[in-house]
C-alpha positions in Angstrom: -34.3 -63.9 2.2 -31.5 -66.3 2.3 -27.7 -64.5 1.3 -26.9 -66.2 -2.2 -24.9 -65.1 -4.7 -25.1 -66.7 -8.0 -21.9 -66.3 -10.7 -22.9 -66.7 -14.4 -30.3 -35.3 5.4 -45.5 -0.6 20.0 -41.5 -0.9 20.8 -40.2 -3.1 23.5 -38.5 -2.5 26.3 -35.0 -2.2 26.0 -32.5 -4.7 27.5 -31.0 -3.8 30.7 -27.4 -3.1 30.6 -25.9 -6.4 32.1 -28.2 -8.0 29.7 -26.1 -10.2 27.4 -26.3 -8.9 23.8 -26.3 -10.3 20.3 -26.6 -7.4 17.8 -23.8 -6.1 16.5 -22.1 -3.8 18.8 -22.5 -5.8 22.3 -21.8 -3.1 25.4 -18.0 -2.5 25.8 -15.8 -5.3 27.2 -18.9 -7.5 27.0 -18.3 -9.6 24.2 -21.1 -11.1 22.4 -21.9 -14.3 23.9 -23.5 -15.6 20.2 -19.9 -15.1 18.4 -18.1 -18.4 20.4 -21.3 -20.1 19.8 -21.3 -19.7 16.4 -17.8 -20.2 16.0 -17.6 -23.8 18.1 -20.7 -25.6 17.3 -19.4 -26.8 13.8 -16.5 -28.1 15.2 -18.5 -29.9 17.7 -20.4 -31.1 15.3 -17.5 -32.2 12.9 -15.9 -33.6 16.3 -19.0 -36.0 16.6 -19.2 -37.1 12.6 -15.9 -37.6 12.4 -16.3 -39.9 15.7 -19.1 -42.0 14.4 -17.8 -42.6 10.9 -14.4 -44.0 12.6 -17.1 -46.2 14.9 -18.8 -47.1 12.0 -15.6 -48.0 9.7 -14.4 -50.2 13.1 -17.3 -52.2 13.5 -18.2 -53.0 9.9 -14.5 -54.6 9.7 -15.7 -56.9 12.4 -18.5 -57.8 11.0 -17.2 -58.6 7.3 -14.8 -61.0 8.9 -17.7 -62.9 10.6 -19.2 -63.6 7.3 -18.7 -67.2 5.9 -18.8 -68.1 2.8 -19.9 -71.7 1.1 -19.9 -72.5 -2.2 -22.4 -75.0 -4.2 -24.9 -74.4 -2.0 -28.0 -75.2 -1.6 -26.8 -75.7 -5.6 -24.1 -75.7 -7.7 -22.5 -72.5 -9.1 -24.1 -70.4 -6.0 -22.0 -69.3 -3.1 -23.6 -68.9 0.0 -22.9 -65.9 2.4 -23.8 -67.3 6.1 -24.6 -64.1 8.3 -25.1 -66.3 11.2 -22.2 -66.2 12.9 -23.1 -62.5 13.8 -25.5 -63.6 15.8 -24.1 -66.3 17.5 -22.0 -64.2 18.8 -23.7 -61.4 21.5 -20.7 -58.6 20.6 -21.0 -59.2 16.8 -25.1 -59.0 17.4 -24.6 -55.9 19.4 -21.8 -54.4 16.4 -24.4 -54.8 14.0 -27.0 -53.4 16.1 -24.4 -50.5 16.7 -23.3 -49.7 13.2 -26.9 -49.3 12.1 -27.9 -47.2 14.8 -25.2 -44.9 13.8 -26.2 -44.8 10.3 -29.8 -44.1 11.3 -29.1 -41.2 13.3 -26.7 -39.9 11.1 -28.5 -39.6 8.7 -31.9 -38.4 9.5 -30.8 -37.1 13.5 -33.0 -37.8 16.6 -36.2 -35.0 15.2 -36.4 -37.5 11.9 -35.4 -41.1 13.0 -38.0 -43.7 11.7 -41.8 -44.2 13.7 -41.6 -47.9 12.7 -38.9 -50.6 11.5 -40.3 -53.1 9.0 -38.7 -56.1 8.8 -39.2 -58.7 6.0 -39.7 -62.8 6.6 -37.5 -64.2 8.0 -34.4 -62.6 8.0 -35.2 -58.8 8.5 -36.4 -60.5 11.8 -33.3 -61.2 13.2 -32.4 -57.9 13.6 -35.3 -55.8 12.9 -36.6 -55.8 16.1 -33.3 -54.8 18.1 -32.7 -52.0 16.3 -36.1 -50.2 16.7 -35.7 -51.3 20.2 -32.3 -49.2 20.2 -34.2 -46.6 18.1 -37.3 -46.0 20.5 -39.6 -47.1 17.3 -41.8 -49.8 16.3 -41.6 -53.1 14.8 -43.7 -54.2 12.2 -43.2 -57.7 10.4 -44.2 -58.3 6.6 -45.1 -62.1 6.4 -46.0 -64.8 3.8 -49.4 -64.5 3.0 -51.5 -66.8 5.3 -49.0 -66.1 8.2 -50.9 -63.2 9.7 -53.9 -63.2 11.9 -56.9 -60.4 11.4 -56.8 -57.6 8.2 -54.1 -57.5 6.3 -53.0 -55.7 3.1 -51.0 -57.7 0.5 -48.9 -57.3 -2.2 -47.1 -59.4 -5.0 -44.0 -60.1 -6.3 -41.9 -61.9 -8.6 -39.7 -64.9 -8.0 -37.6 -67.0 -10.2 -40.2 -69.0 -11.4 -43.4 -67.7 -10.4 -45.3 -65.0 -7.7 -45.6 -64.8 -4.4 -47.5 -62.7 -1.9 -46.3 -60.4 1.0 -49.1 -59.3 3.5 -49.1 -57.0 6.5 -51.6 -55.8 9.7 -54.2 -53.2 8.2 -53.2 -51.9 11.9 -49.2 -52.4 11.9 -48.4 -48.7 10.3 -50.8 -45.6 11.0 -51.0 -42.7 8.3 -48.3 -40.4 8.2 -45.8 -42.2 10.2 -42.0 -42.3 9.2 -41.0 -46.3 8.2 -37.1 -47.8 7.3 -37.2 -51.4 6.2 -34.7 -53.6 6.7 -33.7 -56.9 5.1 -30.7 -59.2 5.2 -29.7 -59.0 1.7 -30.9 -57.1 -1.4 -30.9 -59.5 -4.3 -33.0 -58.7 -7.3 -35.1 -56.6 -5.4 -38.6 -57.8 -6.0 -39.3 -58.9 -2.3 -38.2 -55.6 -0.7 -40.5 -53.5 -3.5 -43.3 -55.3 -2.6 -43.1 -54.6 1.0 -42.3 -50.9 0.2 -45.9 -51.0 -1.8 -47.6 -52.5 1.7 -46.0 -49.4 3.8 -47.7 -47.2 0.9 -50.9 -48.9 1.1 -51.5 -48.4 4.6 -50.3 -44.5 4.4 -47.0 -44.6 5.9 -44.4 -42.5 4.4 -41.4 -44.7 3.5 -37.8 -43.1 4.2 -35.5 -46.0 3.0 -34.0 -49.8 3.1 -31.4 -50.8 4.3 -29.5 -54.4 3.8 -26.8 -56.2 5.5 -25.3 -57.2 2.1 -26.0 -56.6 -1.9 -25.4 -58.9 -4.9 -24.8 -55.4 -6.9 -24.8 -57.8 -10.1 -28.7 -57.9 -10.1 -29.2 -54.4 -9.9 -32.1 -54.8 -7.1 -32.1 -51.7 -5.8 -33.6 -50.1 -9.4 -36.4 -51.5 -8.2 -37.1 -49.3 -5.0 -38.0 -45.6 -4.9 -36.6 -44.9 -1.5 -32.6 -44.8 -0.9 -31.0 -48.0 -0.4 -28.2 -48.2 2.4 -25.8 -51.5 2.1 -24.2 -51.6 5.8 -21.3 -54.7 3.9 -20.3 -55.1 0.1 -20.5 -58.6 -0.9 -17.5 -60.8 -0.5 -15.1 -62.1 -3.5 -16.2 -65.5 -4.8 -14.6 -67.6 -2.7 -11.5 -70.0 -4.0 
């Protein structure tokens, strides 16, 4: 989907006594091995968060500035938002890659991750298939209809004036398996639903979307019933 923007979670036997203990009262001037576990782990683990949100923060400043911005195009009153220069550039590519990895396992941790990335036509291709790559998962495309060889599954959706029709692989996304679907922009939303309603149809349990940008004017992500992620907020309308 092209960026535009328009302005109008029995007994056992008892331990020896060298054995390290964890009830309450641990043999004399053994201390209980459990209490400095217990004590560290959060701060390990607030150590890490606070690490990858500060990552995070870094590289999505990089990327905003890459964004370009032209106005009156491809008509008048619309202002473009090019993406493109992310990926003409490998360390911008790899910063994007990066910041949504770090979402991803923030959020759902390395037990939960998504099975399969979908990505939509054409965009969600640009970047879909690097970051199941980096994820150890899947990548499944949702196409045009007529674009895809052998069974598909299809689905429709509105655009400004008139449908169109989304279809993936019967065999793309087995029953049960955990799918994140990923998009350059959310717009008004219609495109990404429809997609959402193929991963359904073919049994796969959808855990969210996530965009590069939003046009939070057109209120696209009402559409969805998964949780939307927006990696960049839309720019200011250019001078």
């Amino acid at each position: 989907m092209s960026a535009q923007l328009a302005f109008s979670s029995s007994h056992p036997p008892r331990p020896a006594e060298d054995s390290p203990s964890t009830a309450s009262h641990p043999p004399p001037g053994k201390p209980d091995p459990t209490v400095g576990v217990d004590q560290h782990a959060p701060r390990r683990l607030s150590t890490a968060a606070t690490t990858g949100a500060a990552e995070l923060s870094s590289l999505t400043l990089r990327l905003r500035q890459a964004l370009r911005q032209f106005p009156d195009f491809p008509s008048p009153g619309i202002l473009f938002e090019d993406i493109m220069p992310i990926f003409a550039d490998p360390s911008l590519h790899e910063a994007l890659v990066r910041a949504l990895e770090i979402h991803v396992l923030d959020t759902y941790g390395e037990s939960q991750k998504p099975d399969v990335i979908v990505g939509l036509e054409a965009r969600g291709f640009l970047f879909g298939p690097s970051l199941a790559l980096r994820l150890g998962a899947g990548f499944v495309p949702v196409r045009k209809q007529g674009k895809l060889p052998g069974p598909t599954e299809t689905a429709s959706y509105k655009k400004e004036y008139g449908e169109d029709f989304f279809q993936m692989q019967k065999d793309g996304i087995k029953p049960g398996q955990r799918v994140l679907i990923v998009d350059d922009i959310i717009a008004t939303g219609g495109s990404a639903a429809a997609a959402g309603s193929l991963v359904k149809q073919l049994g796969g349990t959808l855990i969210e979307y996530v965009f590069i940008l939003e046009l939070d004017f057109l209120k696209g992500r009402a559409k969805l019933d998964a949780p939307v992620y927006t990696l960049l907020s839309s720019q200011e309308k250019a001078e």
